[in-house]
C-alpha positions as a LaTeX table, in Angstrom:
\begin{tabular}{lrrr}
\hline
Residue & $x$ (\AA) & $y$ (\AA) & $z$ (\AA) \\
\hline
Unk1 & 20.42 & $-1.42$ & 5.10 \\
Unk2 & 17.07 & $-2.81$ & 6.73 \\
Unk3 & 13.89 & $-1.13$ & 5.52 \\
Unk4 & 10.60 & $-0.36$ & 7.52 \\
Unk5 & 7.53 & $-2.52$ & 6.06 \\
Unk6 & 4.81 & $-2.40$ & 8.94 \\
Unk7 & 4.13 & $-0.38$ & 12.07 \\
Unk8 & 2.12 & $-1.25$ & 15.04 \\
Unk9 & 2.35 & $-4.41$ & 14.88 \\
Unk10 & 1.57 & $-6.71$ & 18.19 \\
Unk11 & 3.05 & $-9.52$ & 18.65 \\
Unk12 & $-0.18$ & $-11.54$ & 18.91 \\
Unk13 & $-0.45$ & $-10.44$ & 14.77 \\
Unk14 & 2.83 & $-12.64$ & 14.13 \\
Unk15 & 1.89 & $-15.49$ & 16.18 \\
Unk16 & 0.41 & $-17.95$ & 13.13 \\
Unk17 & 3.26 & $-16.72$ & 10.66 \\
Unk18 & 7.11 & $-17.06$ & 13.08 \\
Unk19 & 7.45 & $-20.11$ & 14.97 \\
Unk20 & 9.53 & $-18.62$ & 17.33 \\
Unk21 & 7.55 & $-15.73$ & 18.01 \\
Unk22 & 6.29 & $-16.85$ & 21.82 \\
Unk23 & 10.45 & $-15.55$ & 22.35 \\
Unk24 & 10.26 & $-11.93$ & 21.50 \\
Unk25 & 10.31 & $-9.75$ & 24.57 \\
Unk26 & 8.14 & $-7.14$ & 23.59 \\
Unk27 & 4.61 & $-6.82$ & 22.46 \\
Unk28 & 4.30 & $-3.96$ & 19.92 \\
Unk29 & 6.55 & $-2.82$ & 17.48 \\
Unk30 & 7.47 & $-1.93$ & 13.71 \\
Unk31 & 8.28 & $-4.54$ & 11.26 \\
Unk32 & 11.86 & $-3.70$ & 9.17 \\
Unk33 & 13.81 & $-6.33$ & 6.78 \\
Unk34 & 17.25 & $-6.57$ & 6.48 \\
Unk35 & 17.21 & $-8.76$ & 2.75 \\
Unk36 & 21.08 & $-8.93$ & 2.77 \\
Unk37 & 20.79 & $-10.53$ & 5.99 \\
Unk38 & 17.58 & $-12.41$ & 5.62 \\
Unk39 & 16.32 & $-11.14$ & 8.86 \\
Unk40 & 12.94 & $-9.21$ & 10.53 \\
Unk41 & 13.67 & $-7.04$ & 12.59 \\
Unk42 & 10.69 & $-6.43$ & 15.43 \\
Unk43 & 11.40 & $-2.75$ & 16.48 \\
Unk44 & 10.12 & $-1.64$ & 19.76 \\
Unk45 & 10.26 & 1.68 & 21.67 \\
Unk46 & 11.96 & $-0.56$ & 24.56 \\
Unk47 & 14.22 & $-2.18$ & 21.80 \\
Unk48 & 13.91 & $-4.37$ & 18.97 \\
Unk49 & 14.73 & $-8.92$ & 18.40 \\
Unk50 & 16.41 & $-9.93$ & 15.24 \\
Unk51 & 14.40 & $-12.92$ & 13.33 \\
Unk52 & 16.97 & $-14.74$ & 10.75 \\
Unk53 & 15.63 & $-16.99$ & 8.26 \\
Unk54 & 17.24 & $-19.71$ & 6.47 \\
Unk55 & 16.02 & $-18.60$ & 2.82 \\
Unk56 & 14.62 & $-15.77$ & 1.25 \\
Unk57 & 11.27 & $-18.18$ & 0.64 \\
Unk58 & 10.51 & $-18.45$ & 4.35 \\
Unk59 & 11.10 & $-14.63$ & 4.90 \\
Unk60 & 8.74 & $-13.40$ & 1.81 \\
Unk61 & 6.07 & $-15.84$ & 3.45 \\
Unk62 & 6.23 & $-14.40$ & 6.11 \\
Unk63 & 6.01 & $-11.06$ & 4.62 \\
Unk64 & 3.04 & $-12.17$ & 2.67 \\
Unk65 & 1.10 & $-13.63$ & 5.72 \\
Unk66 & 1.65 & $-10.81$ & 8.58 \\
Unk67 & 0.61 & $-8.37$ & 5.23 \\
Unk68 & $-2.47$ & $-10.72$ & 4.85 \\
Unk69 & $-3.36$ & $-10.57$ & 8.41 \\
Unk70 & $-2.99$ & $-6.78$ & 9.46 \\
Unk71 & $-5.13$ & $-5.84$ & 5.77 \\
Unk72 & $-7.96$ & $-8.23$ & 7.36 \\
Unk73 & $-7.77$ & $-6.46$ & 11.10 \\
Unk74 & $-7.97$ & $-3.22$ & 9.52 \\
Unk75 & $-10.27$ & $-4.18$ & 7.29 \\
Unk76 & $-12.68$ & $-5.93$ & 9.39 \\
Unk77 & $-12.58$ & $-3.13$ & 12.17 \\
Unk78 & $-13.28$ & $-0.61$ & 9.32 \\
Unk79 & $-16.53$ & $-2.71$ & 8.39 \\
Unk80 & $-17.71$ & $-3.26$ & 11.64 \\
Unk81 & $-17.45$ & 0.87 & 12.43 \\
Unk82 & $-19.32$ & 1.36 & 8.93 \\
Unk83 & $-22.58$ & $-1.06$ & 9.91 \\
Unk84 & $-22.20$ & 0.42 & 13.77 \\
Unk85 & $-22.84$ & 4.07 & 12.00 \\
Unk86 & $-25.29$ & 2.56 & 9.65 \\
Unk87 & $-27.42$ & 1.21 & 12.66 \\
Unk88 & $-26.97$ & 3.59 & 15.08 \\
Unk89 & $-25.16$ & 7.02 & 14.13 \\
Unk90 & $-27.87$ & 9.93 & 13.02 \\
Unk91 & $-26.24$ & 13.45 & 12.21 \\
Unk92 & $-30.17$ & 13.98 & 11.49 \\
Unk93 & $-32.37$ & 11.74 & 13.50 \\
Unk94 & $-35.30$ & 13.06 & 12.26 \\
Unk95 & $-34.61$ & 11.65 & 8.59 \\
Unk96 & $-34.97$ & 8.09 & 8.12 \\
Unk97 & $-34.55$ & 4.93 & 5.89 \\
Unk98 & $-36.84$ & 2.25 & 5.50 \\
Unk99 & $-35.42$ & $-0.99$ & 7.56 \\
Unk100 & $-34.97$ & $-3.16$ & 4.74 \\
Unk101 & $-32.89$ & $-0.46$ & 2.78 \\
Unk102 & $-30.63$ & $-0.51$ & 6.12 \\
Unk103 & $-31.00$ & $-4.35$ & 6.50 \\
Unk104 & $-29.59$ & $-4.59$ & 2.80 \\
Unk105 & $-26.58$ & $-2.67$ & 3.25 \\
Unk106 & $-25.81$ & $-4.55$ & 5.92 \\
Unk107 & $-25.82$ & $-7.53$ & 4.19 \\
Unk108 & $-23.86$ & $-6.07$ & 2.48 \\
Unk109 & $-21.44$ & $-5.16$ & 4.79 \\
Unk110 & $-21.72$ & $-9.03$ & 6.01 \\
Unk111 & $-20.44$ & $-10.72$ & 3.10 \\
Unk112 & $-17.48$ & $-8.56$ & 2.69 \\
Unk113 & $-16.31$ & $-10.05$ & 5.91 \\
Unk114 & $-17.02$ & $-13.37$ & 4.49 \\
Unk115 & $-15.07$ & $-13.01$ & 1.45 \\
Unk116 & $-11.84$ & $-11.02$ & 3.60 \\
Unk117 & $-12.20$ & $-14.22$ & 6.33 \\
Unk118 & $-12.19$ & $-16.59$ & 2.54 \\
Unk119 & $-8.55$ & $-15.28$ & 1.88 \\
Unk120 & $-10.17$ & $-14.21$ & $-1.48$ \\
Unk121 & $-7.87$ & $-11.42$ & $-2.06$ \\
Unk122 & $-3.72$ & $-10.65$ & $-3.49$ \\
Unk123 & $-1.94$ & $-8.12$ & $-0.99$ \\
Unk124 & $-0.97$ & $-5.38$ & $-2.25$ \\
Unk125 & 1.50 & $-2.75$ & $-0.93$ \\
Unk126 & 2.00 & 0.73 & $-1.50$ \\
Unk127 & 5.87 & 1.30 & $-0.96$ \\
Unk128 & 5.60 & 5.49 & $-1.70$ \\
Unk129 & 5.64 & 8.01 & $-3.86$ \\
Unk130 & 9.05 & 9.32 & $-5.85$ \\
Unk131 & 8.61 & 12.91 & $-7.52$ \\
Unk132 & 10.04 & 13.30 & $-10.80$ \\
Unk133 & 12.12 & 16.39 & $-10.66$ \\
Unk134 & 13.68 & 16.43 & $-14.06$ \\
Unk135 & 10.83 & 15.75 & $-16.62$ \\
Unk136 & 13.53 & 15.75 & $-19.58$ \\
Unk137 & 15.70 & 13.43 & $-17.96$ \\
Unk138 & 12.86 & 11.28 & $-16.98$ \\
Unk139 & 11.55 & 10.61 & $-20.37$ \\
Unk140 & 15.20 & 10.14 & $-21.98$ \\
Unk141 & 15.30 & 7.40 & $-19.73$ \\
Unk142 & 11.63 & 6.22 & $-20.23$ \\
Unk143 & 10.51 & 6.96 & $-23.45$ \\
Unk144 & 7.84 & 4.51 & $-23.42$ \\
Unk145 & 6.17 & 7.22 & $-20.92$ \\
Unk146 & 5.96 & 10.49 & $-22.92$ \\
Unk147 & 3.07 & 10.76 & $-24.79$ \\
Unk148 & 1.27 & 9.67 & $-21.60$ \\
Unk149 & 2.63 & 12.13 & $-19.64$ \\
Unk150 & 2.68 & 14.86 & $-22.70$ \\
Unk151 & $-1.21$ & 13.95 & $-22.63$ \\
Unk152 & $-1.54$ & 13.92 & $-18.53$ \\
Unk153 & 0.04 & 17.70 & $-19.05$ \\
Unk154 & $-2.44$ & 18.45 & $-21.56$ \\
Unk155 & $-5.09$ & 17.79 & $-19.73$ \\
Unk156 & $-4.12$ & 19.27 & $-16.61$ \\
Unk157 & $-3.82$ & 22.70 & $-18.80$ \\
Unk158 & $-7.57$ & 22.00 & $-19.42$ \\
Unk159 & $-8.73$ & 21.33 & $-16.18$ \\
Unk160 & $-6.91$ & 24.54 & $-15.21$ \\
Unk161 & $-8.62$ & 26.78 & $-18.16$ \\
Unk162 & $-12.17$ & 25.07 & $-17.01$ \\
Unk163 & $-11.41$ & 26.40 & $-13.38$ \\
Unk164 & $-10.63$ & 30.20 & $-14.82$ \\
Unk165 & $-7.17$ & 30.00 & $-13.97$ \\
Unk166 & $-4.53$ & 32.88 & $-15.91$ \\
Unk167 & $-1.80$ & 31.93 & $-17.48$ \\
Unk168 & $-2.54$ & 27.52 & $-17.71$ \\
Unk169 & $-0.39$ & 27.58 & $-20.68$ \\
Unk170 & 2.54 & 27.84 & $-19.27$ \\
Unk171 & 1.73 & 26.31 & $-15.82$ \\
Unk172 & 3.00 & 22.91 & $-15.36$ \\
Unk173 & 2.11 & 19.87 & $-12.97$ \\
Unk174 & 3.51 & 18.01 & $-9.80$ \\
Unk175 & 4.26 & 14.11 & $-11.59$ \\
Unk176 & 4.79 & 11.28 & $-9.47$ \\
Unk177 & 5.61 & 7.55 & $-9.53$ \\
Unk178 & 3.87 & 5.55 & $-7.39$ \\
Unk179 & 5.13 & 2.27 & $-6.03$ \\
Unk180 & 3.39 & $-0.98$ & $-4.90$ \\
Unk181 & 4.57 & $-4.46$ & $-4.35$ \\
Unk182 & 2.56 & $-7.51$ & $-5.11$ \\
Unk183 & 4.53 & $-10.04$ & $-3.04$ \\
Unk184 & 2.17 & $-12.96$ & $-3.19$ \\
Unk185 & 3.05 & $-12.60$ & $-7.51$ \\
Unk186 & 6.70 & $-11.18$ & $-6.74$ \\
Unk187 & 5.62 & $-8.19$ & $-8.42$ \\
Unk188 & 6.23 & $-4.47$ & $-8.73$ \\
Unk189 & 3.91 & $-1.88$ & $-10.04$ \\
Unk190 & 4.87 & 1.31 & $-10.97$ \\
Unk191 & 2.03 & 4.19 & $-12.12$ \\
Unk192 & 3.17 & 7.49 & $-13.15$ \\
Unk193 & 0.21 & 10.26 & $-11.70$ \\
Unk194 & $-0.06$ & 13.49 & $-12.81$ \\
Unk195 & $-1.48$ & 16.45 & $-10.77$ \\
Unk196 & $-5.21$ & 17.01 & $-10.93$ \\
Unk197 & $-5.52$ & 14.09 & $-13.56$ \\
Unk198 & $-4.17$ & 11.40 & $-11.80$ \\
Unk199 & $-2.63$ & 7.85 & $-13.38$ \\
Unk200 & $-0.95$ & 8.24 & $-16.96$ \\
Unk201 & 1.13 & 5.20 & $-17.62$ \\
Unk202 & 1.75 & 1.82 & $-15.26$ \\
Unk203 & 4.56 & $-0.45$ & $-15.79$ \\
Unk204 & 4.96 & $-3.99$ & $-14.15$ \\
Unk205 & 7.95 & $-6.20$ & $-13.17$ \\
Unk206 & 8.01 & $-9.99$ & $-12.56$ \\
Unk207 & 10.77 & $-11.12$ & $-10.71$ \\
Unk208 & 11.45 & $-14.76$ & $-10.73$ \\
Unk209 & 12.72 & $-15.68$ & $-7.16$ \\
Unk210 & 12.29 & $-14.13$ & $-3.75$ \\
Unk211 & 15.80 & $-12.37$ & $-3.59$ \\
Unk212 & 15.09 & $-10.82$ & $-6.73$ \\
Unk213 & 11.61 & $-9.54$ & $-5.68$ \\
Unk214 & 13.15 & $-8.32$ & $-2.15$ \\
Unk215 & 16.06 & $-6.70$ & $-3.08$ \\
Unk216 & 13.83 & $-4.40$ & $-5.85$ \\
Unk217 & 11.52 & $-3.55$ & $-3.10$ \\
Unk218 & 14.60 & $-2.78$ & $-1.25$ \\
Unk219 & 15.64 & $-0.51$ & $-3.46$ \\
Unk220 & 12.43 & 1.21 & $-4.22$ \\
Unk221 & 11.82 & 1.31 & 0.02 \\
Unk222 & 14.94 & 3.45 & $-0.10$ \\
Unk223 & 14.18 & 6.21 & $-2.64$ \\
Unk224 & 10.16 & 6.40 & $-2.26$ \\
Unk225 & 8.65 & 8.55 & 0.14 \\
Unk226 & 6.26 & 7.14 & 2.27 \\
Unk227 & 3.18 & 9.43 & 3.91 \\
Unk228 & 3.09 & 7.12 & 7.62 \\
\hline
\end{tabular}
C-alpha cells in the first residue's frame, strides 16, 4: 500500500532529481511511494504517472533531494516575506527603529539564505502523531519510557494546580508519539510528548539499507496521523 509523502508538488520541483520527469503529463500533484513496488507515484487531480526505480537507493535519493528542495522553496519564500515585513509592514507607523537595527536583521535574514542555498542542513520529516490510548499497555511494552512519562504526568498535575484548576490530582494528560524520518541518515525518531509539558523521552533507529529505512517509514506512514 503506497503512502502520501509530499503535496503540491510541481513538476518543475522534480526536474533536477527524475530523469524522466520532462514525460509526466501533468504539472502539480502529490508525491506517494509504493516501497513494495519501488515506485513514485505523481498524483494529480486529472490523474496520477507511476515512476519505477531499479533499487531502493535511487528511490530514497530521490526522496532525499525533492525533500531538500521543497524545505529550501518554503524556506526561502518564508525569509523573503519576513525582511519584506521588516522593511515595509508598520501595524504602527508612527513607532520606529533606527536603520542600522533594521539593516542588521536583515543581514541577518541574508545569510540564512546563504547557508539554506550551501545545502548546510539534514532533512528532516515529521511523519505524524500516534496517541497512546492504553498508558498500561504502552509502558509494558516500553518500559524504558515510564519514569519519563510518570514524571511528564507529574508535572502536568503541577502546571494544572499553578493554573487553579480543581481536582489536578486525578486529571490525567493527552500523550503522544511523534514521528520523524531522517532519510539522508536512514533514521527514525520517535519523542513521546505529554500535554502541557511537551517531550518526555526520544528513541532513535538506524536502519542499515534503504529497504529497511522505507519499509519502517512505511509502516509508521500508516498508523500516524498526519495534521495536512
Amino acid at each position: 500500500m503506497a503512502f502520501r509523502l509530499f503535496v503540491n508538488v510541481r513538476k518543475e520541483e522534480l526536474i533536477p532529481y527524475l530523469e524522466n520527469v520532462r514525460e509526466l503529463k501533468y504539472d502539480k500533484g502529490d508525491i506517494w511511494i509504493d516501497v513494495d513496488k519501488k515506485a513514485l507515484i505523481y498524483d494529480t487531480v486529472n490523474g496520477a504517472d507511476v515512476i519505477d526505480f531499479a533499487d531502493y537507493d535511487k528511490l530514497l535519493n530521490v526522496i532525499i533531494g525533492v525533500g531538500r528542495e521543497l524545505y529550501i522553496r518554503d524556506m526561502l519564500n518564508s525569509l523573503d516575506r519576513a525582511r519584506d515585513y521588516l522593511t515595509s509592514y508598520r501595524r504602527y507607523p508612527q513607532l520606529l527603529m533606527d536603520e542600522r537595527e533594521i539593516d542588521n536583521l536583515v543581514s541577518a535574514i541574508e545569510r540564512a539564505k546563504e547557508h539554506l542555498f550551501d545545502g548546510n542542513f539534514t532533512l528532516k520529516i515529521w511523519v505524524g502523531d500516534i496517541e497512546i490510548k492504553d498508558l498500561d499497555s504502552f509502558i509494558k511494552e516500553h518500559l524504558e519510557t515510564e519514569r519519563a512519562i510518570k514524571d511528564g504526568i507529574e508535572r502536568y498535575r503541577e502546571l494544572c494546580w499553578e493554573s487553579e484548576e480543581d481536582d489536578c490530582d486525578h486529571v490525567t494528560p493527552s500523550i503522544y508519539e511523534s514521528i520523524y524520518a531522517i532519510p539522508e541518515d536512514k533514521r527514525i525518531i520517535s519523542i513521546i510528548n505529554v500535554d502541557q509539558v511537551g517531550e518526555v523521552y526520544r528513541t532513535v533507529k538506524g536502519y542499515e539499507d534503504s529497504y529497511s529505512f522505507l519499509k519502517a517509514l512505511d509502516e509508521y506512514e500508516h498508523i500516524a496521523v498526519t495534521r495536512y
